[in-house]
C-alpha positions as CSV (number, residue, x, y, z in Angstrom):
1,X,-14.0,-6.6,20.4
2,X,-13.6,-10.1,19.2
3,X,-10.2,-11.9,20.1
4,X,-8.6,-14.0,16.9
5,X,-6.5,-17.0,17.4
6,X,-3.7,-17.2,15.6
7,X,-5.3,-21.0,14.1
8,X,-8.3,-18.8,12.3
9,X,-5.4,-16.0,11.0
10,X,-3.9,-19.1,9.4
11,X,-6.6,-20.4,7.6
12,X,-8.2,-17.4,6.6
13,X,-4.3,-16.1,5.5
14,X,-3.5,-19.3,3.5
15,X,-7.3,-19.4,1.8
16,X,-6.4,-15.9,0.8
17,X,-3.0,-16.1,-0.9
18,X,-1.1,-18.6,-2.6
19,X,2.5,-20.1,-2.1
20,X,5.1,-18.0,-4.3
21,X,2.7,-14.6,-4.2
22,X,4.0,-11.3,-3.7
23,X,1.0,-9.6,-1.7
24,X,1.1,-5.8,-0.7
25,X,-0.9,-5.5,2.5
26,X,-3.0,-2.6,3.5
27,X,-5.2,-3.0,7.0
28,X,-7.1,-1.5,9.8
29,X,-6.5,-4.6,12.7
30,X,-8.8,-2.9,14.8
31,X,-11.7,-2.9,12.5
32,X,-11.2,-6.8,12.9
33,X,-10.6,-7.1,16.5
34,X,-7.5,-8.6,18.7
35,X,-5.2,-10.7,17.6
36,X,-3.6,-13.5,19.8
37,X,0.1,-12.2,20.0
38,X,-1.0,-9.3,18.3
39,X,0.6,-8.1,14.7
40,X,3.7,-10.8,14.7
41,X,0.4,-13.0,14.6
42,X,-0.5,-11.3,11.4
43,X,3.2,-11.1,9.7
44,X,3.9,-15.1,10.4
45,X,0.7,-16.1,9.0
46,X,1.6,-13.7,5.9
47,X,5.0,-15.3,5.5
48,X,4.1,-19.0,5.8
49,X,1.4,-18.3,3.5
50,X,3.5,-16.9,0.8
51,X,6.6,-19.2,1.7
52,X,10.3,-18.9,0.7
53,X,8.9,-18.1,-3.0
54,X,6.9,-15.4,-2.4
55,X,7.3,-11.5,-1.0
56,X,5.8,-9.2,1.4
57,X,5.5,-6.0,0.7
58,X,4.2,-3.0,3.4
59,X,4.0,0.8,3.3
60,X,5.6,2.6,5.7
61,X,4.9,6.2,4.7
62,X,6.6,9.3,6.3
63,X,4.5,11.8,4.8
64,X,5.9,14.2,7.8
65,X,9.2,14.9,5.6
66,X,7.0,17.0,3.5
67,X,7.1,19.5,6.9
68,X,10.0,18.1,8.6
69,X,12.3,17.9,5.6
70,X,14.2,15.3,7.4
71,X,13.9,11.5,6.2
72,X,15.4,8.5,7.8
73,X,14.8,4.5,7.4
74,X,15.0,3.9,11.0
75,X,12.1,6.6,11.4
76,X,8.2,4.7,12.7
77,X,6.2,4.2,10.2
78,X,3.2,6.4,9.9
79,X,0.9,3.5,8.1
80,X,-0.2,2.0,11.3
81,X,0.4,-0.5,13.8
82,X,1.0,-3.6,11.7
83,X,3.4,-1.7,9.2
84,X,5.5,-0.6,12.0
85,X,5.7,-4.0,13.4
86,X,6.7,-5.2,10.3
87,X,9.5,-2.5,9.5
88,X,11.0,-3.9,12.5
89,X,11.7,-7.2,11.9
90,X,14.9,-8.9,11.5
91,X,15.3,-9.7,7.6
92,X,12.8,-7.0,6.9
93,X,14.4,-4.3,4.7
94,X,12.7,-0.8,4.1
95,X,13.4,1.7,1.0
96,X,15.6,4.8,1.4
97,X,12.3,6.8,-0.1
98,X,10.9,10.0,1.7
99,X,7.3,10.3,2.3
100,X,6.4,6.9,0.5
101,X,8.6,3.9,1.4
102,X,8.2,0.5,1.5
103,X,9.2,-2.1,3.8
104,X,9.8,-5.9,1.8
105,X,10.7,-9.4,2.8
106,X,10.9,-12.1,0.9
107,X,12.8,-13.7,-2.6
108,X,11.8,-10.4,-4.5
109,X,12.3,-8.3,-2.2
110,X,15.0,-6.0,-3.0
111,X,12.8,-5.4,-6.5
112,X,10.5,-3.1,-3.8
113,X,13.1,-1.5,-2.2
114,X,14.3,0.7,-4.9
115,X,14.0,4.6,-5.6
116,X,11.7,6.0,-7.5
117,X,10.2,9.4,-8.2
118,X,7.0,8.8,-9.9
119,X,4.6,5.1,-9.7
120,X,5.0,5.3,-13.3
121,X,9.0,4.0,-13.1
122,X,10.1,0.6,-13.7
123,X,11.4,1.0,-10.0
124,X,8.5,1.8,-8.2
125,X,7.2,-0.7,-6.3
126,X,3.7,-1.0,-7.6
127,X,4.8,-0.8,-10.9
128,X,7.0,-3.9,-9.9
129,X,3.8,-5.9,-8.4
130,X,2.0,-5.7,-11.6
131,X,4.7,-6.7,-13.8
132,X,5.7,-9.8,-11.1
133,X,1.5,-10.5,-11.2
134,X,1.4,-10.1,-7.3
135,X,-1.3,-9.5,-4.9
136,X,-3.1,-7.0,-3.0
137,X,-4.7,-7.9,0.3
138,X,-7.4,-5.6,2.4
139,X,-7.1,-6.7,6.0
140,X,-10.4,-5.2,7.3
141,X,-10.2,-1.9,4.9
142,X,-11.4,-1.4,1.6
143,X,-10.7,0.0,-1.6
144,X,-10.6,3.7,-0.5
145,X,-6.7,2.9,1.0
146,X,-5.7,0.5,-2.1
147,X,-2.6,2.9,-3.3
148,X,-2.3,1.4,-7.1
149,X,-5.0,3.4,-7.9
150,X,-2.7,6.5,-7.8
151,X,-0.8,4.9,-11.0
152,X,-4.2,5.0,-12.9
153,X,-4.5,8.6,-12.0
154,X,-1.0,9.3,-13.0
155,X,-1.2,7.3,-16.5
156,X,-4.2,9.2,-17.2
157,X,-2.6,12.9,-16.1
158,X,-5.9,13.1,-13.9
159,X,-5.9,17.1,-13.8
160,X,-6.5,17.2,-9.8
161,X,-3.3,16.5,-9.7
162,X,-0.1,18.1,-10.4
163,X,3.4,17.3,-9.6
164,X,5.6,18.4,-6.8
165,X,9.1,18.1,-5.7
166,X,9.4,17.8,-1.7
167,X,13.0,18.1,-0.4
168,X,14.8,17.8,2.3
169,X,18.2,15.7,4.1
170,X,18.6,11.8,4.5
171,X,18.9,11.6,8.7
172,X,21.4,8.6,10.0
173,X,22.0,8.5,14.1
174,X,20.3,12.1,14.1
175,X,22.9,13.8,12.2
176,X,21.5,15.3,8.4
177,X,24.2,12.9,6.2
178,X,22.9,13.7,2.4
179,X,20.2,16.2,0.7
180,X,16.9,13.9,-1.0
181,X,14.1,14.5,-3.0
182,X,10.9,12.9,-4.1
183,X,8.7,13.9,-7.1
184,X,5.1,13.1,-6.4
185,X,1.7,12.9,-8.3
186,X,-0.2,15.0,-5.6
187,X,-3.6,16.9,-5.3
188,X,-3.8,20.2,-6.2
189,X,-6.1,21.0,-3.8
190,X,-5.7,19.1,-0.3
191,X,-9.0,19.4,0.3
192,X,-10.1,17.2,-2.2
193,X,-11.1,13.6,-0.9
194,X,-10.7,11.0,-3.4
195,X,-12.3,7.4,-2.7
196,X,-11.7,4.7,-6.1
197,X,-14.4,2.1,-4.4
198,X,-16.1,2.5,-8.3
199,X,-13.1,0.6,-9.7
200,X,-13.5,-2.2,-6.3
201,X,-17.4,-2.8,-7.4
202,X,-16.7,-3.1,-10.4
203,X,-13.4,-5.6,-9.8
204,X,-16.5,-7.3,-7.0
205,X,-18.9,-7.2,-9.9
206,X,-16.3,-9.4,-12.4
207,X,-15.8,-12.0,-9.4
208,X,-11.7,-11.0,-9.5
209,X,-12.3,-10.9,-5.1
210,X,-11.6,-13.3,-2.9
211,X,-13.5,-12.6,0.2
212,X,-13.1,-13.9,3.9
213,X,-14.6,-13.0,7.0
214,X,-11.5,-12.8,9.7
215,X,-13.1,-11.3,13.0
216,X,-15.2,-9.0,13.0
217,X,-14.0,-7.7,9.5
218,X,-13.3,-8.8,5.5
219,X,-10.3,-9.9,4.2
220,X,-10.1,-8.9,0.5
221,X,-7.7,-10.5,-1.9
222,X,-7.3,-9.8,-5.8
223,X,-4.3,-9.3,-8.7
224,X,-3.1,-6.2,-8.7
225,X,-3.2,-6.4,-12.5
226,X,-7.2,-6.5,-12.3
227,X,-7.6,-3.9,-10.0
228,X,-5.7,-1.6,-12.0
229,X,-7.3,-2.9,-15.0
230,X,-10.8,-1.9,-13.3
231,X,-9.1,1.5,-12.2
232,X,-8.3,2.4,-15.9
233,X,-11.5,1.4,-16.9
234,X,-13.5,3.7,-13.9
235,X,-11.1,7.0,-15.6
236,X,-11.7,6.0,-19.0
237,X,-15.2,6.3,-18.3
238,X,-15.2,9.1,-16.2
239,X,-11.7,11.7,-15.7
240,X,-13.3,12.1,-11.8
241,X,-14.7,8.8,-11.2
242,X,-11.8,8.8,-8.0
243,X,-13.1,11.6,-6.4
244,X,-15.2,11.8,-3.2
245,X,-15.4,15.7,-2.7
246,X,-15.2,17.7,-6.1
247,X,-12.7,21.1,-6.1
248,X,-15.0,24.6,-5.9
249,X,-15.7,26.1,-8.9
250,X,-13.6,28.8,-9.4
251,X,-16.1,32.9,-9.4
């Protein structure tokens, strides 16, 4: 496993993105290797590239509540490593939103941090990154784990899918303080895999990608508004262009 100096993170991070962006990060670290001071390496370089002007934005899914029932903000993330790291941070902030929250620091941040039921509301935070023109970065991943291109799937009622209430109480020090719900876009059948690389190729094949070797990995940076351009553009040409496994037939 290759060790990263924090001097390559840098250069690679500030290549990347742009002072004033808000960037929603998805990553796998250890398909890139280790980092020197490990994820705070990561989360400086993403500030100071960004600056005071710009936003970062993480996932920090729960998607237990939808067994546990039980929700709270002070709850590890169960994104990975870096998003946990992140969540913790003084002047970090994280939405009061079961299953799928998000964690955001930065000028805009409180624009992330609201509730939301569906990623087709004004409040949801990657409806909120196309409408500021932010960023999407893919630290070591690819476009299989890029979330906008659930709001395709939802804009174009993608019948997979269907949509479910999950409830359950808002937890504080332990103790169950307030019932919450989420609505959510989901599968009907779990069993289905979806993977939207078609609309990454074809977001490659326009030259909208920014790519950078960091490690032993790619670093993949583009406008969310061209990803979900390509994303509407893959469903418009085919309803089940996102998915990897197809549902059985029903006899």
């Amino acid at each position: 496993m290759r060790n990263i100096f924090e001097e390559e993170t840098r250069r690679v991070l500030s290549e990347a993105l742009s002072p004033g962006d808000d960037v929603m990060i998805h990553a796998s670290l250890s398909a890139l290797g280790t980092f020197e001071r490990g994820p705070d390496a990561i989360i400086d370089a993403l500030s100071d590239a960004v600056g005071p002007a710009g936003t970062v934005i993480m996932m920090t899914d729960t998607r237990s509540f939808a067994k546990t029932g039980r929700f709270s903000v002070d709850q590890p993330s169960e994104t990975g490593l870096l998003t946990e790291q992140f969540r913790q941070r003084p002047g970090v902030r994280r939405s009061v939103v079961p299953m799928v929250s998000f964690a955001a620091a930065g000028a805009r941040a409180a624009e992330y941090l609201q509730t939301y039921h569906s990623h087709l509301d004004a409040t949801a935070p990657i409806t909120r990154l196309l409408e500021n023109d932010g960023k999407i970065l893919l630290l070591g991943i690819g476009y299989a784990k890029c979330t906008l291109y659930h709001l395709a799937e939802e804009r174009h009622g993608s019948p997979y899918n269907f949509y479910k209430t999950f409830q359950g109480s808002l937890v504080e020090e332990n103790r169950e303080i307030a019932p919450v719900s989420q609505r959510y876009f989901v599968r009907s059948d779990m069993t289905v895999k979806k993977d939207p690389s078609v609309a990454g190729q074809m977001l490659e094949k326009r030259c909208q990608v920014k790519m950078l070797t960091l490690g032993n990995g790619v670093v993949r940076a583009f406008r969310a508004q061209d990803f979900d351009a390509c994303c509407m553009n893959a469903l418009a040409a085919d309803p089940d262009a996102f998915l990897a496994t197809r549902p059985e037939p029903e006899t």
